[in-house]
C-alpha positions, 0 to 999 in steps of 0.5 A, a space after each residue: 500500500 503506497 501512503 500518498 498522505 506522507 509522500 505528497 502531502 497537499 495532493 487533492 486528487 489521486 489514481 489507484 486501482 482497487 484491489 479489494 471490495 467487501 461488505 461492511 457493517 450497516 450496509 456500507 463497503 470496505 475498499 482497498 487501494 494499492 495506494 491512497 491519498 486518504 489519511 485513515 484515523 488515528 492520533 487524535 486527527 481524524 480520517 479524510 473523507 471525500 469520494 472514490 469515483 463516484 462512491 462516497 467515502 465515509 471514513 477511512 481505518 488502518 487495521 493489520 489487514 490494510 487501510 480500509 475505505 468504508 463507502 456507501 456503495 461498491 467498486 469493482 475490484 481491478 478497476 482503475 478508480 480515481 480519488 478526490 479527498 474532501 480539501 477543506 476538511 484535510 487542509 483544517 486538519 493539517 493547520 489543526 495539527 501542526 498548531 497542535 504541535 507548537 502548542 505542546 512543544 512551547 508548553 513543555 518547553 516553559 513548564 515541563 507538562 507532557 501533552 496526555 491527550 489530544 482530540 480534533 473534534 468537529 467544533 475544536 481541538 482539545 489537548 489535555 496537559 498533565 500539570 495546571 497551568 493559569 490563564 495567564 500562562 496560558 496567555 503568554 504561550 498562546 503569544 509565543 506560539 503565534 510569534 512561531 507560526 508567524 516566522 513562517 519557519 520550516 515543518 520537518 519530516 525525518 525518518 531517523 534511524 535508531 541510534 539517532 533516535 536514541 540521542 534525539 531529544 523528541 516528545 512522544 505519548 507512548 514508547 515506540 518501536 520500528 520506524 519513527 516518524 519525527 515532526 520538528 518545527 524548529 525553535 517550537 517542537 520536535 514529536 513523534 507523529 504520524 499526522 498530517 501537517 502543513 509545510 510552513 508554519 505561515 500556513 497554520 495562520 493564527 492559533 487561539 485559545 478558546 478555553 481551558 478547564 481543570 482535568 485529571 489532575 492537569 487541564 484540558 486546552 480547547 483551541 482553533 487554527 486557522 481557517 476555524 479561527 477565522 469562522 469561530 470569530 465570524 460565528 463570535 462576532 455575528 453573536 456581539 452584533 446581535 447582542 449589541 443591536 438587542 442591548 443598543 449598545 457598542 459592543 464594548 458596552 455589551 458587559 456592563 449591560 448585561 451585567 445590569 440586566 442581571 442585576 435587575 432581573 435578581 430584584 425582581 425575581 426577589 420582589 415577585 417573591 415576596 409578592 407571590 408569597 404575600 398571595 399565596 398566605 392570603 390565599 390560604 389564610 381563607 380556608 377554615 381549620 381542618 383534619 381532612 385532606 385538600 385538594 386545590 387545582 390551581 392555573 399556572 402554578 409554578 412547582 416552587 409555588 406549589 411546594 411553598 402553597 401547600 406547605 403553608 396550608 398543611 403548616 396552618 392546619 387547614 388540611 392534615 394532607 393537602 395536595 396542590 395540582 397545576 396543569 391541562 389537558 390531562 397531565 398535572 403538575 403537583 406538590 404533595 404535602 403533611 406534616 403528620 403522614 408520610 407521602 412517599 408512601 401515598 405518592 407512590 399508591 396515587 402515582 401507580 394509579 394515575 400514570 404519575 411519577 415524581 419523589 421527594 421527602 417524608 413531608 412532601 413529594 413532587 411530581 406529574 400525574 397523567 390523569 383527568 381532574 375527576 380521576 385526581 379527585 376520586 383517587 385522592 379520595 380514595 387514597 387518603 
């Protein structure tokens, strides 16, 4: 099998001849090639996808038997076909990459950590480090990895024979044996890899960092590079203009409006509070005393509400069981609550009998019940 991905890099479109075609799961193919320029899966990078005639290529994996292309329909085996790789896709994964690199290398070289880990995802690349590092550390190797990849210096491929590689000082996540393929940027990283990177530096564009979280004892570093920088910004920089022309304000005022906004919205939700709660004890300072069990239907009763409504009604002794329900069209919202009874036990008897579920404490359960407001009542009756 000839790796055309490693010979010829930034080929797009390639010849070869079909030398096996079976049948895979789910009703796709398994193809083999005598030569490929499909980057198949593995590394963290993921495969190249594109079209093999006028087959599709869904995904491509290198088992013991050979690099597999799993299509969505069949090649005639002998035949000459002619593969297009999907360029966008490979070239975001070459920036991806060998930004990559200059980010672990310039992180191991300032501070020790080891690159544990790393995942080029749909919607970003993520590299998990074994050691904590600050925002603002994160900061300054983010402007150094920059500076690299702005000198445009040279992306080296080496095959080094073992006594080189044994006085060779390189980066690698696991203990290798065979040929070794070597990466070097110089100045930024040597690592042992088996990706696809671009030629110059230059190429990768821009890195940027877009998040970093504590993981396993280190942390893990989300980023873009390049032509994904470029359309995460343009997705950010559509959201400030919406947030600006929703707030109207600049968009270096957006914070501080919404910080305000918040800040509103918190008196309120205390205010609205403390009103609901003057209603609701109003409410129920309008029934009598009681031993027998209440049941209130209520309209748009939020749970908070009535966990709080019921809980005032049993506490004042207007009903030694009460059960609150808010809801339509045959499923109800509800409280449940005492202060002498137990309502686990009583929810779970009306819950069996009217489609319900929910939970809670000894003196009051929440849940939903899909039931009419006759069969809520009746088994209410019943049950209590």
């Amino acid at each position: 099998m000839e790796k055309l991905f490693y010979e010829k890099t930034y080929i797009k479109t390639f010849e070869a001849n079909v030398t096996e075609c079976r049948l895979g799961e789910n009703g796709t193919f398994e193809i083999f090639l005598n030569r490929t320029a499909f980057y198949p899966e593995g590394g963290g990078q993921p495969s190249d996808i594109g079209t093999l005639g006028e087959a599709v290529v869904l995904s491509v994996k290198e088992t013991e038997e050979g690099i597999i292309h799993q299509t969505d329909r069949p090649l005639v085996k002998g035949n000459a076909v002619e593969g297009v790789l999907d360029w966008k896709r490979r070239f975001s994964h070459m920036q991806n990459h060998s930004g990559e690199h200059l980010l672990s290398g310039v992180v191991h070289k300032k501070f020790g950590y080891d690159n544990v880990g790393f995942h080029m995802g749909k919607n970003e690349v993520t590299v998990d480090f074994n050691g904590i590092l600050t925002m603002e550390q994160m900061i300054m190797v983010e402007e150094e990895v920059n500076e690299l990849i702005w000198l445009n210096l040279p992306v080296l491929e080496t095959y080094p024979s073992k006594e080189e590689l044994e006085a060779m000082d390189y980066r690698s996540k696991k203990e290798l044996s065979g040929q070794v393929r070597i990466i070097e940027i110089p100045g930024g990283d040597r690592c042992a890899c088996c990706g696809t990177h671009v030629n110059q530096s230059g190429e990768i564009g821009i890195m940027k960092v877009t998040g970093m979280v504590r993981y396993k004892g280190g942390v893990r570093i989300s980023l873009h590079c390049g032509q994904d920088a470029l359309f995460d910004y343009r997705r950010k920089q559509e959201c400030v203009s919406e947030l600006s022309t929703l707030l109207s304000k600049k968009s270096d005022g957006i914070v501080q409006a919404v910080e305000k906004l918040k800040e509103e919205g918190v008196e309120k939700n205390v205010r609205i509070d403390q009103l609901t709660k003057d209603i609701l004890e109003r409410k129920a300072a309008e029934f009598s005393f009681s031993d027998s069990p209440l049941l209130l239907f209520e309209e748009n009763m939020s749970p908070l509400h009535m966990r709080q409504y019921s809980t005032l009604l049993f506490e004042k002794n207007k009903g030694e069981v009460v059960l609150i329900c808010s809801g339509s069209n045959g499923v109800y919202q509800y409280a449940l609550g005492s202060g002498k009874k137990d309502m686990r036990d009583l929810s779970k008897r009306m819950n069996k009998r009217l489609e319900g579920r929910g939970g809670g404490s000894t003196q009051m359960v929440q849940g939903t019940l899909k039931a009419t407001e006759e069969d809520i009542k009746k088994i209410f009756k019943e049950e209590t």
